[in-house]
RODO-2510 file (C-alpha; in nm, 4 decimals, decimal comma):
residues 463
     n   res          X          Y          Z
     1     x    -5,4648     1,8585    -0,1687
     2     x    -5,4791     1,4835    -0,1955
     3     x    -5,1573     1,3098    -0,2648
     4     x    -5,0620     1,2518    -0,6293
     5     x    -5,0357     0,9450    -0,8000
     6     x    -4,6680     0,8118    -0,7616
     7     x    -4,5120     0,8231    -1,0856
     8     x    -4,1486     0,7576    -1,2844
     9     x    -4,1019     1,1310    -1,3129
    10     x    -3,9527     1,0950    -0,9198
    11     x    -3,8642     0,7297    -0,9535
    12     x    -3,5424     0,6164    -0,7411
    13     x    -3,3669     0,2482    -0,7696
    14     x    -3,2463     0,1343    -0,4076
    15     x    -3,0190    -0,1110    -0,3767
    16     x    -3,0328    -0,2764    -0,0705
    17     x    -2,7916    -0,6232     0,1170
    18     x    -3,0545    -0,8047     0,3394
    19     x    -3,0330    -1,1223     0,5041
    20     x    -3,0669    -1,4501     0,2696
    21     x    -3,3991    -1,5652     0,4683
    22     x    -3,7556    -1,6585     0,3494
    23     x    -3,9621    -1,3652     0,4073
    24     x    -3,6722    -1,0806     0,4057
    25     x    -3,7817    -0,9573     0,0969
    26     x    -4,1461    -0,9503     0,2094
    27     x    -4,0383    -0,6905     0,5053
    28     x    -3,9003    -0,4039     0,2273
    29     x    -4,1772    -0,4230     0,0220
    30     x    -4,4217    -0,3725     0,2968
    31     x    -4,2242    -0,0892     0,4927
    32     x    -4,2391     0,0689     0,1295
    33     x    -4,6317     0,0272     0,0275
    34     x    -4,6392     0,1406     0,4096
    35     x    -4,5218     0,5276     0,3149
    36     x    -4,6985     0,5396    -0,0039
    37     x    -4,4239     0,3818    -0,2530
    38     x    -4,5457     0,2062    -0,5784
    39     x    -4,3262    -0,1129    -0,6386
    40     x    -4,1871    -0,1105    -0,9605
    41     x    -3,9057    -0,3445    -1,1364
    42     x    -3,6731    -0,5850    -0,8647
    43     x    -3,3909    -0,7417    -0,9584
    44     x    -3,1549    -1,0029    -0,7832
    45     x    -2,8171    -0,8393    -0,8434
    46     x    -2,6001    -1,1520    -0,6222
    47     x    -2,6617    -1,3946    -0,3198
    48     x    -2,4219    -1,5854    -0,1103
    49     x    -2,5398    -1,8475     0,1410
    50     x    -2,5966    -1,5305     0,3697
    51     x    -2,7057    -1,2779     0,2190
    52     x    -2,8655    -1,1657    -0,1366
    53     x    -2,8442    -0,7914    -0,2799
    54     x    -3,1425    -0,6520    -0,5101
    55     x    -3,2606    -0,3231    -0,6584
    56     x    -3,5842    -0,1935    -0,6137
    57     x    -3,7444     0,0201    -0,8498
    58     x    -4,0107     0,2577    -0,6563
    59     x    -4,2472     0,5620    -0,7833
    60     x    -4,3187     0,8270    -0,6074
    61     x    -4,5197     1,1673    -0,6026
    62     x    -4,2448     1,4439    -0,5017
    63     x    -3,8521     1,4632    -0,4540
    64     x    -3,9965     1,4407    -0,0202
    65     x    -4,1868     1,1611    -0,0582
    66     x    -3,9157     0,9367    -0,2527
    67     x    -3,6863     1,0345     0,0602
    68     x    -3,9675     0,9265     0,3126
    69     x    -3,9593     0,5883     0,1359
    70     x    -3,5658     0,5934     0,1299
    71     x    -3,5792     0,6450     0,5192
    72     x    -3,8384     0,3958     0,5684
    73     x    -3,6458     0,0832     0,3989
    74     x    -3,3139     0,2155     0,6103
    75     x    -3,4812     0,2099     0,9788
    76     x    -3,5787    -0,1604     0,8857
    77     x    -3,3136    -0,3660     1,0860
    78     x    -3,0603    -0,6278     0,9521
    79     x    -3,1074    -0,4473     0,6096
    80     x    -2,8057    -0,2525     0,4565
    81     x    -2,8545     0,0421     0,2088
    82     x    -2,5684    -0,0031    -0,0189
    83     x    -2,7027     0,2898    -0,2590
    84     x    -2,9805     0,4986    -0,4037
    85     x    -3,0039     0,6591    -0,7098
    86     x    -3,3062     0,9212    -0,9038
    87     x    -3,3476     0,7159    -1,2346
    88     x    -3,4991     1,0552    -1,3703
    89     x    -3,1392     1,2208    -1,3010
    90     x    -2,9543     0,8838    -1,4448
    91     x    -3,1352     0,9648    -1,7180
    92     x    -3,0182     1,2607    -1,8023
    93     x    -2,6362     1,2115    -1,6985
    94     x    -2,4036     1,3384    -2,0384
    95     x    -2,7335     1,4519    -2,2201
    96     x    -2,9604     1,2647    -2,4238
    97     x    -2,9330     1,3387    -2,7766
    98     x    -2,6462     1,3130    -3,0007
    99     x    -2,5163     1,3815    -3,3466
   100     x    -2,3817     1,0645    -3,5761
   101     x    -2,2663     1,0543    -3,9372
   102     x    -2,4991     0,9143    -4,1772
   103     x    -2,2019     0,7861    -4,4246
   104     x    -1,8547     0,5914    -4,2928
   105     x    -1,5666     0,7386    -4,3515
   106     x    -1,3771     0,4328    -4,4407
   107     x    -1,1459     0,5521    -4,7413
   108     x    -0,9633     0,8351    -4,9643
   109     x    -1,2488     0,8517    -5,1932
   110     x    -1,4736     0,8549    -4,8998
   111     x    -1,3191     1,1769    -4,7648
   112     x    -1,2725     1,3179    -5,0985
   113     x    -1,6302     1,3005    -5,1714
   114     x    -1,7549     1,3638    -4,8315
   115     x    -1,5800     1,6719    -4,7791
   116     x    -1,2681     1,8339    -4,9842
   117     x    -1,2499     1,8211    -5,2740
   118     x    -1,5928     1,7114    -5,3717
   119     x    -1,7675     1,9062    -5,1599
   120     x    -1,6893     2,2024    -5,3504
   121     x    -1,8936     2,0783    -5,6456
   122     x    -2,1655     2,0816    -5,4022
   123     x    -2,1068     2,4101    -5,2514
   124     x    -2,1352     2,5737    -5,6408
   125     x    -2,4619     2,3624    -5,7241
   126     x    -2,6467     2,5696    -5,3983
   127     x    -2,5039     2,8622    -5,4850
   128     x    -2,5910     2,8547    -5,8007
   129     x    -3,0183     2,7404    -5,6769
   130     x    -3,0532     2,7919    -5,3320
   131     x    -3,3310     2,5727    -5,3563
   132     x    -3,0659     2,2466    -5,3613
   133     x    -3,0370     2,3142    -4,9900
   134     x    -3,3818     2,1207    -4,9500
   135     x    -3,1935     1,8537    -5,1676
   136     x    -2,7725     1,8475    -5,0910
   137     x    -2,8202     1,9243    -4,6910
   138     x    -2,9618     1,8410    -4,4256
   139     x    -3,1856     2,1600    -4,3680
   140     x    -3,5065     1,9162    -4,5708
   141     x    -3,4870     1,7349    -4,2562
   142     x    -3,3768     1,9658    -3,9616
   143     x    -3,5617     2,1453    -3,7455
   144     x    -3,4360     2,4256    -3,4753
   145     x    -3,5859     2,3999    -3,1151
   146     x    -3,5024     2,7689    -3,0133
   147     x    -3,6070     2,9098    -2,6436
   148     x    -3,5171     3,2256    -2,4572
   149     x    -3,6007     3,0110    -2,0779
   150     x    -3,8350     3,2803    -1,9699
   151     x    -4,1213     3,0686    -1,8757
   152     x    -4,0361     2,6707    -1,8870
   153     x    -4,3361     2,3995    -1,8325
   154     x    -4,4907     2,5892    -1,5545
   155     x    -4,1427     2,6327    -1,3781
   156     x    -4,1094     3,0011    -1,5037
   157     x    -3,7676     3,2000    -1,5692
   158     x    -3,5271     2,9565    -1,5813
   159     x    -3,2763     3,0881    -1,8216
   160     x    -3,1035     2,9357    -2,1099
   161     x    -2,9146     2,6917    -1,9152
   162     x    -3,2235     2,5372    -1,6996
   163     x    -3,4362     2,5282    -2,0325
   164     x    -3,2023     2,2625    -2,2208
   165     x    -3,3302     1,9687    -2,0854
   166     x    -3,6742     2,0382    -2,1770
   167     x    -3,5203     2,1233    -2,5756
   168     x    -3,3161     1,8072    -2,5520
   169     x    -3,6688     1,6219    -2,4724
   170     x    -3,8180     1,7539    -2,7822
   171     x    -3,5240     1,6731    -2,9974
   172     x    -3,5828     1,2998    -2,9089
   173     x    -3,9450     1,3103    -2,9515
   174     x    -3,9115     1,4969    -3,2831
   175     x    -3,6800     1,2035    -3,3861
   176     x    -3,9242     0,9185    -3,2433
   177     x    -4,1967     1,0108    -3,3323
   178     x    -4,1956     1,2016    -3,6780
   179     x    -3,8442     1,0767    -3,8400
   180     x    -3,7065     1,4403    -3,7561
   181     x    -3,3402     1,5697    -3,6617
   182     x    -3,3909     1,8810    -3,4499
   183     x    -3,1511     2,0680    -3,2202
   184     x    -3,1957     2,2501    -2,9257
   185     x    -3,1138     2,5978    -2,9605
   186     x    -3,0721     2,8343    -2,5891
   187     x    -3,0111     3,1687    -2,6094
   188     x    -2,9105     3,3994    -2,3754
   189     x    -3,1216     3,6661    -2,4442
   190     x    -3,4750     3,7346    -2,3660
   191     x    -3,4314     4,0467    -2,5671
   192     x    -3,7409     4,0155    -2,8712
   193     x    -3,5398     4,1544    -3,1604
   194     x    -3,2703     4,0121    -3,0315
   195     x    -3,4062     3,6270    -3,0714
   196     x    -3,5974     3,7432    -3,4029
   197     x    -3,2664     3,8811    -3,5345
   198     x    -3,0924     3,5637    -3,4221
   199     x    -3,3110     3,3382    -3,5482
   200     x    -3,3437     3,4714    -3,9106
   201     x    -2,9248     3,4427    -3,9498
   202     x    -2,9610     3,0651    -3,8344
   203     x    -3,2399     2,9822    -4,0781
   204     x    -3,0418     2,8845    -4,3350
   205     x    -2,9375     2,5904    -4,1735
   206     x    -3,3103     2,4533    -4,0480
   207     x    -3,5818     2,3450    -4,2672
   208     x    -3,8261     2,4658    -3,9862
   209     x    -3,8020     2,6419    -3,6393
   210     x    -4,0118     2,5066    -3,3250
   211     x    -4,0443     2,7914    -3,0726
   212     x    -4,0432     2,6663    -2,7287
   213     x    -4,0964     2,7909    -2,3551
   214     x    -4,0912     3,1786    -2,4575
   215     x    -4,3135     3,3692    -2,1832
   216     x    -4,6037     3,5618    -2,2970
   217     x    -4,6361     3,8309    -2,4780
   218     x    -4,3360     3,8427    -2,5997
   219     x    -4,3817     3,5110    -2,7888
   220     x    -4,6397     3,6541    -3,0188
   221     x    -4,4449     3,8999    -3,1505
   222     x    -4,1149     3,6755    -3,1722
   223     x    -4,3658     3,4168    -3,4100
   224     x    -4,5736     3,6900    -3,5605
   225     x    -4,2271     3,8502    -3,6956
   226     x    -4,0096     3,5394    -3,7608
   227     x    -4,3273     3,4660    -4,0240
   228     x    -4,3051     3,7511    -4,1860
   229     x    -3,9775     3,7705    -4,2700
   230     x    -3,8631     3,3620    -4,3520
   231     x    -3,9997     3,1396    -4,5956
   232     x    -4,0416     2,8074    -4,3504
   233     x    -4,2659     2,7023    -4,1153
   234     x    -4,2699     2,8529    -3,7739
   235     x    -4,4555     2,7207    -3,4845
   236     x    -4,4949     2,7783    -3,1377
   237     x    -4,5365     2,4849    -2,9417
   238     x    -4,6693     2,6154    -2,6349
   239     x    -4,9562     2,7763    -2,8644
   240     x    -5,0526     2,5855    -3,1404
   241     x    -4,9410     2,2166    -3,0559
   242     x    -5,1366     2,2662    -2,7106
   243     x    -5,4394     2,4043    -2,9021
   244     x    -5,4569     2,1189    -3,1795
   245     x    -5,4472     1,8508    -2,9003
   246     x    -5,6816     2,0426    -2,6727
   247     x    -5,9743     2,0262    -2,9601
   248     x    -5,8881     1,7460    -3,1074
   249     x    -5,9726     1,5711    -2,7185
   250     x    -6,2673     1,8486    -2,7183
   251     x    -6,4073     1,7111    -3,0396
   252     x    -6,4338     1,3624    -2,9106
   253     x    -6,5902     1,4577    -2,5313
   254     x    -6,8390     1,6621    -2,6758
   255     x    -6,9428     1,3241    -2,9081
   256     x    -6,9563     1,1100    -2,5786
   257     x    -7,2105     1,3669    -2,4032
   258     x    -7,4119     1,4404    -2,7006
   259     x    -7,3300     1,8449    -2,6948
   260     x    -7,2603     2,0973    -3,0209
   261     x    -6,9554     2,2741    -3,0243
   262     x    -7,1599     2,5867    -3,1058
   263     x    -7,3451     2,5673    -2,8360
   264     x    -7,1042     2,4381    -2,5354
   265     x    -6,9942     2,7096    -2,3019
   266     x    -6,6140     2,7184    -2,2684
   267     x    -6,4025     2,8373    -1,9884
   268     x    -6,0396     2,8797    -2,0114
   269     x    -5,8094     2,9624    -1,7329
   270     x    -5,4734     3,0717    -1,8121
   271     x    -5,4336     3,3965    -2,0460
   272     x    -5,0861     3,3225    -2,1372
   273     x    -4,9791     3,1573    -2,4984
   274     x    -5,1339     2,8276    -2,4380
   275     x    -5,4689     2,9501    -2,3219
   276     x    -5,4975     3,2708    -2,6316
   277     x    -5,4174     2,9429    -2,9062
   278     x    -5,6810     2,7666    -2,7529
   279     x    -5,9353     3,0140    -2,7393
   280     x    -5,8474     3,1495    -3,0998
   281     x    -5,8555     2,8028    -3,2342
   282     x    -6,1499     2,6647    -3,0821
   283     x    -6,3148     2,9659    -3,2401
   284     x    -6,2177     2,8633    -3,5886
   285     x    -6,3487     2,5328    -3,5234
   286     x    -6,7091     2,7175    -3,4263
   287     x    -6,7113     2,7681    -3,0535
   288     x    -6,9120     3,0995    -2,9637
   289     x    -6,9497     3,1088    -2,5413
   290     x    -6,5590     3,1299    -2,4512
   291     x    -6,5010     3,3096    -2,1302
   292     x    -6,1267     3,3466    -2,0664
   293     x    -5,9585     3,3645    -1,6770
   294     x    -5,6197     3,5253    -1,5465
   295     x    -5,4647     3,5127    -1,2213
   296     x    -5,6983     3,8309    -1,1500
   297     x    -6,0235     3,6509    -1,2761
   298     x    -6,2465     3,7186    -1,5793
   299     x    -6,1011     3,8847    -1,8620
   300     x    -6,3486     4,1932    -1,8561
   301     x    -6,4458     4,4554    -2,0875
   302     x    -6,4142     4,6515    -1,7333
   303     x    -6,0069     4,5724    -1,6834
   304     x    -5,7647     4,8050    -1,8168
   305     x    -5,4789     4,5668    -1,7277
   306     x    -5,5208     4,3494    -2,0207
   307     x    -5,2584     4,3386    -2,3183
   308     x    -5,4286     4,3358    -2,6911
   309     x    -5,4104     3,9421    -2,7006
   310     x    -5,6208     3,9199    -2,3687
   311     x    -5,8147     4,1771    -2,4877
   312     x    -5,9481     4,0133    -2,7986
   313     x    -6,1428     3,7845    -2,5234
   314     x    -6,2825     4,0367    -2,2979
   315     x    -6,6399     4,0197    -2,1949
   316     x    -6,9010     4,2144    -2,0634
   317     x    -6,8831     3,9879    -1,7676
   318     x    -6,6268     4,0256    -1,4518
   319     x    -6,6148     3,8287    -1,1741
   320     x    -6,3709     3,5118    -1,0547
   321     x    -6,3127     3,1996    -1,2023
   322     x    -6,5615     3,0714    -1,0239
   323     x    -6,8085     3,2829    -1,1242
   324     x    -6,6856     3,1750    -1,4935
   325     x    -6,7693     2,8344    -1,3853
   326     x    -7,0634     2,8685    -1,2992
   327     x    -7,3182     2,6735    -1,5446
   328     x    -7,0097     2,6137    -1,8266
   329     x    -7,0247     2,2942    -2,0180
   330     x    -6,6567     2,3019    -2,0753
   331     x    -6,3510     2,3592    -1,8422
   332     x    -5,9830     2,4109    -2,0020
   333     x    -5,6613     2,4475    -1,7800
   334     x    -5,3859     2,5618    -1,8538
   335     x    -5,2868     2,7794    -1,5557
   336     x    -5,1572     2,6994    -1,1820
   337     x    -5,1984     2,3895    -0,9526
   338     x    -5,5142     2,3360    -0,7105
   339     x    -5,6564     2,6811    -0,8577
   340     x    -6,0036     2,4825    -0,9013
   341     x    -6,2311     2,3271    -0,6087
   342     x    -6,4901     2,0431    -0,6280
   343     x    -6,7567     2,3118    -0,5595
   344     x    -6,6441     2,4942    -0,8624
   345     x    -6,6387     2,1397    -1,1015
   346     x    -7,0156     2,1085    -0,9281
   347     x    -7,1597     2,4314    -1,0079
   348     x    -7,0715     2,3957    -1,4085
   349     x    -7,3380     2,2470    -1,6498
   350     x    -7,4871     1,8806    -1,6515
   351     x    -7,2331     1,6161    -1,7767
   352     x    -6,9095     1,8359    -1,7516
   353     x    -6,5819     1,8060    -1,9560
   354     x    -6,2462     1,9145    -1,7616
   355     x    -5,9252     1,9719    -1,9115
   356     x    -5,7083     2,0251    -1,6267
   357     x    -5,3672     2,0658    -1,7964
   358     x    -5,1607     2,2413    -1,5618
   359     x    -4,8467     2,0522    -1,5116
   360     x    -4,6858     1,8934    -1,3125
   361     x    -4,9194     1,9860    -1,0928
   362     x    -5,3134     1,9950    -1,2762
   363     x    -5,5659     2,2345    -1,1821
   364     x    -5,7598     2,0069    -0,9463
   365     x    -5,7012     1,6688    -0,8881
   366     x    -5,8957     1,3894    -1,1156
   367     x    -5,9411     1,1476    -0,7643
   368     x    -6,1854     1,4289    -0,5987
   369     x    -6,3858     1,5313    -0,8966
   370     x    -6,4388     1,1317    -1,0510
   371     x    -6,8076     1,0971    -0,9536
   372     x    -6,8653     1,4766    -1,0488
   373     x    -6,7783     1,4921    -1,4018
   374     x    -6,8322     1,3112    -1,7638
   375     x    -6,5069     1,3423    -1,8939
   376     x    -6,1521     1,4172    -1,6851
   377     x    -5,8628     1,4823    -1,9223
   378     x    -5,4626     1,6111    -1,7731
   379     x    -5,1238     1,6707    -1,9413
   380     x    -4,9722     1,4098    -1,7291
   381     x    -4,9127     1,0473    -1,8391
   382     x    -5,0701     0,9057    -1,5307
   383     x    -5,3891     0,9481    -1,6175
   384     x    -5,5986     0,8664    -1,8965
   385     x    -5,6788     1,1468    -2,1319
   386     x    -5,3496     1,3004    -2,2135
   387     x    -5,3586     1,6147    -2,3269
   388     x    -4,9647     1,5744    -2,4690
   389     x    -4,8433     1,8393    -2,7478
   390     x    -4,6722     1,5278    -2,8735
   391     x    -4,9753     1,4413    -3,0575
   392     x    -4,9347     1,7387    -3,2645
   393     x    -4,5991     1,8920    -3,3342
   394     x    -4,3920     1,5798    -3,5178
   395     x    -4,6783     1,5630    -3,7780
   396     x    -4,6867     1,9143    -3,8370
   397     x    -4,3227     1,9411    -3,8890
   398     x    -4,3391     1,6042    -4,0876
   399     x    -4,6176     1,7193    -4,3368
   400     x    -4,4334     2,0570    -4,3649
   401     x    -4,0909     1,9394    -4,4341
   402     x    -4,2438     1,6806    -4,6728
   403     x    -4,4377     1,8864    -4,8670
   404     x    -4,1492     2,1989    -4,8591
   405     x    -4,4438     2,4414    -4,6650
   406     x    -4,3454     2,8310    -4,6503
   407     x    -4,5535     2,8610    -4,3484
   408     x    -4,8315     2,7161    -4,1213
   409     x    -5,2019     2,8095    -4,0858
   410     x    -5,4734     2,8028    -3,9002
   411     x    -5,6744     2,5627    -4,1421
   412     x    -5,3392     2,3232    -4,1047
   413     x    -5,4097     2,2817    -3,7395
   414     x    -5,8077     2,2375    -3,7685
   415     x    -5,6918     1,9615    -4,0117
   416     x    -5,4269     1,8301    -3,7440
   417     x    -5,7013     1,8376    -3,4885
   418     x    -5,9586     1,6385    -3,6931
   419     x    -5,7352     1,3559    -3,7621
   420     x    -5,6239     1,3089    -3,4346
   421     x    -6,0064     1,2985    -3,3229
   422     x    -6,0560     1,0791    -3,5918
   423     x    -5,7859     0,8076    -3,4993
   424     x    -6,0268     0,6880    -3,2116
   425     x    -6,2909     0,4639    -3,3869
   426     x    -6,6519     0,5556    -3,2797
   427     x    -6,6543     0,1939    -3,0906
   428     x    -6,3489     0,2426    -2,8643
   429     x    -6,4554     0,6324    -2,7627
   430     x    -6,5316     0,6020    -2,3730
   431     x    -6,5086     0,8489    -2,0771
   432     x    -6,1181     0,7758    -2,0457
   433     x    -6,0607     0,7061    -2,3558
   434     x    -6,0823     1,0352    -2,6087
   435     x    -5,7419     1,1013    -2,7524
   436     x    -5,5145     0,8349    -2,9248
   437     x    -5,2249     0,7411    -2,6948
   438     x    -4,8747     0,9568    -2,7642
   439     x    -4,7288     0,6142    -2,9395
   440     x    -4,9925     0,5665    -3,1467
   441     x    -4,7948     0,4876    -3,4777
   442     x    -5,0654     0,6248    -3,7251
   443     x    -5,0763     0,9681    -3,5107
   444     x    -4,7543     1,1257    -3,6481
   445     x    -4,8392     1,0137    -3,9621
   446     x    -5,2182     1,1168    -3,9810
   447     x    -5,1404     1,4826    -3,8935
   448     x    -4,8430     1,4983    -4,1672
   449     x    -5,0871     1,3769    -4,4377
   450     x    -5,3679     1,6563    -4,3064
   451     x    -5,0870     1,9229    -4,3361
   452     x    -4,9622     1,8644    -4,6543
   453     x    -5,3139     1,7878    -4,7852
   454     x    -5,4035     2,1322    -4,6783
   455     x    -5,0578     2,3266    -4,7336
   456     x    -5,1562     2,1892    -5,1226
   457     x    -5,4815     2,3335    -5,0857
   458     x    -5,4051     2,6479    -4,9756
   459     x    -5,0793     2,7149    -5,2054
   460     x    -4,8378     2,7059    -4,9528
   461     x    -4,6616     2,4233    -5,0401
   462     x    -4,3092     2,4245    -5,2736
   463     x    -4,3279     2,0144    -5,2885
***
């Protein structure tokens, strides 16, 4: 596999003493290009008559490569390493969310109001109509980011622990981007009643739950139940926020190369939650020809391996996934790294679409497959057609809070899907250009409208 594009995710700062001489400066930034190293931000930290000490900002592709270009600025002589540091780690130090007051505490009556005395009054008031909650706390606003760390990004089993950094993450784009306070929630137990049973005595507290990095199929059950038995909206990330994005994108390709969704042939390769919520959805938006891939190929008719969510997409076909390539209009991702070869891209239909959302890591690489196909979208920011579940889940949450939704649908997320389509004006669509970009101001807001629009519509909504 060809090299990746360097990026911030393995990003280091070096700071470096070096000789204060015309041309010094010219020598690091070569020996770093000369391993691969993008140049980012550099800063003159102090100079003497002698010497002068900066930091360099450089991008690279993997924890080995950032290293190579570490050892390649220390074997260049008269130049000092003083120290290096991963910015994504700095990042990260001490967490990155917190929780502040909303009111000061500055006085008696402050306190008494604030808490006791005065709280009590408020205390009675709920009791009295639980629906206050939505009014005197802060569950109108809150939302609970709950994972067991059974399968996180496409790192796998990770446990509780090695899963809150990715929950942290969310909280901050839940805040950023849709107004939200959410908190991550790890539990240490992958057992499903367990986290169902858990999650129904915290519900009180949340005005919605987002379930996050829970393996398949255990995460169907955990949603399908949770649903059943609370009154507020649950969603699983991994399913439905990845599915509303991935159409959304779909809907816009499929205008650039002049092809009907009903007719496109669609082949998805990844069985897990992701991959099911895509198929399922893009079926509700009309898509007929959807063949589906595992790790063991076609999802046959043939198989008796398959569990009743794969199942629902067998076919009378069997074969690889490059027999499921073979002729498709439409390629969707969401599997394992380098699974897909140029030969495969070339043997699809004329003007192909691939969504290669595998990440870190996508399904092929966009560099070898440029010339081959019409449209090229990935799930990393590097590129241009992000697939990024961004786009999707602070609107949800944002039109559901707002409009007090018991639950979600599936005509909610066709709605979510349309407007984000429909935020890229018929004039700017292009090849890399088919999905709004994740700070896109309107996006957040679009998709809330569309889901309380539709919650209205469909008599789900309390508000």
């Amino acid at each position: 596999m060809a090299n990746l594009t360097p990026n911030p995710s393995y990003s280091v700062t070096i700071r470096l003493e070096l000789p204060n001489k015309a041309g010094m400066l010219a020598g690091v930034t070569q020996a770093i290009a000369g391993v691969g190293g993008n140049l980012g931000q550099i800063d003159l930290i102090e100079y003497t008559r002698h010497t002068t000490i900066r930091e360099i900002t450089v991008n690279a592709y993997s924890s080995e490569h950032a290293d190579k270009i570490v050892q390649a600025v220390k074997a260049l002589p008269d130049f000092k390493v003083v120290s290096v540091y991963d910015r994504t780690f700095n990042l990260h130090r001490q967490g990155k969310i917190r929780i502040e007051s909303k009111i000061p505490l500055k006085s008696q009556d402050d306190l008494a109001m604030a808490y006791t005395p005065g709280v009590g009054r408020i205390c009675r008031a709920i009791a009295d109509d639980p629906q206050e909650l939505y009014n005197l706390t802060i569950k109108q606003n809150t939302v609970a980011i709950v994972t067991d760390g059974s399968a996180v990004l496409g790192l796998g089993n990770l446990g509780p622990g090695g899963a809150l950094p990715v929950m942290e993450g969310k909280a901050m784009l839940f805040k950023e981007f849709g107004g939200i306070d959410a908190f991550p929630i790890c539990l240490d137990t992958q057992d499903t009643n367990a986290i169902i049973d858990t999650v129904k005595y915290l519900a009180p507290v949340f005005g919605g739950v987002n379930l996050e990095d829970i393996a398949a199929p255990r995460c169907f059950e955990i949603e399908a139940k949770l649903r059943e038995i609370l009154d507020i909206p649950i969603f699983h990330d991994d399913q439905h926020g990845t599915a509303i994005v991935s159409l959304a994108a779909l809907f816009n390709a499929l205008k650039l190369v002049k092809k009907s969704i009903e007719e496109v042939r669609v082949v998805i390769n990844g069985a897990g939650a992701a991959g099911v919520a895509i198929a399922r959805l893009l079926q509700e938006a009309g898509v007929r020809h959807i063949i589906m891939c595992d790790s063991k190929g076609i999802l046959s008719l043939s198989r008796s391996d398959l569990n009743p969510q794969k199942q629902a997409f067998a076919v009378e076909m069997s074969g690889s996934l490059a027999d499921a390539m073979k002729e498709t209009d439409v390629f969707m991702g969401v599997s394992a790294p380098g699974v897909v070869t140029p030969e495969m891209v070339r043997s699809m239909a004329k003007d192909p679409i691939v969504f290669a959302m595998a990440n870190p890591i996508p399904e092929i690489q966009p560099e070898l497959i440029m010339d081959d196909v019409a449209i090229m979208a990935t799930g990393r920011s590097d590129y241009p057609n992000q697939i990024n579940n961004v786009l999707a889940f602070p609107g949800i949450f944002r039109g559901a809070l707002d409009c007090r939704a018991t639950t979600l649908t599936t005509k909610m997320y066709l709605e979510a899907a349309v407007a984000i389509a429909g935020l890229v004006n018929p004039s700017d669509l292009a090849r890399d250009h088919i999905i709004p970009s994740v700070f896109d101001l309107r996006v957040a807001q679009a998709v809330a409208g569309a889901v309380s629009h539709t919650a209205r519509t469909e008599g789900v909504a309390r508000n």
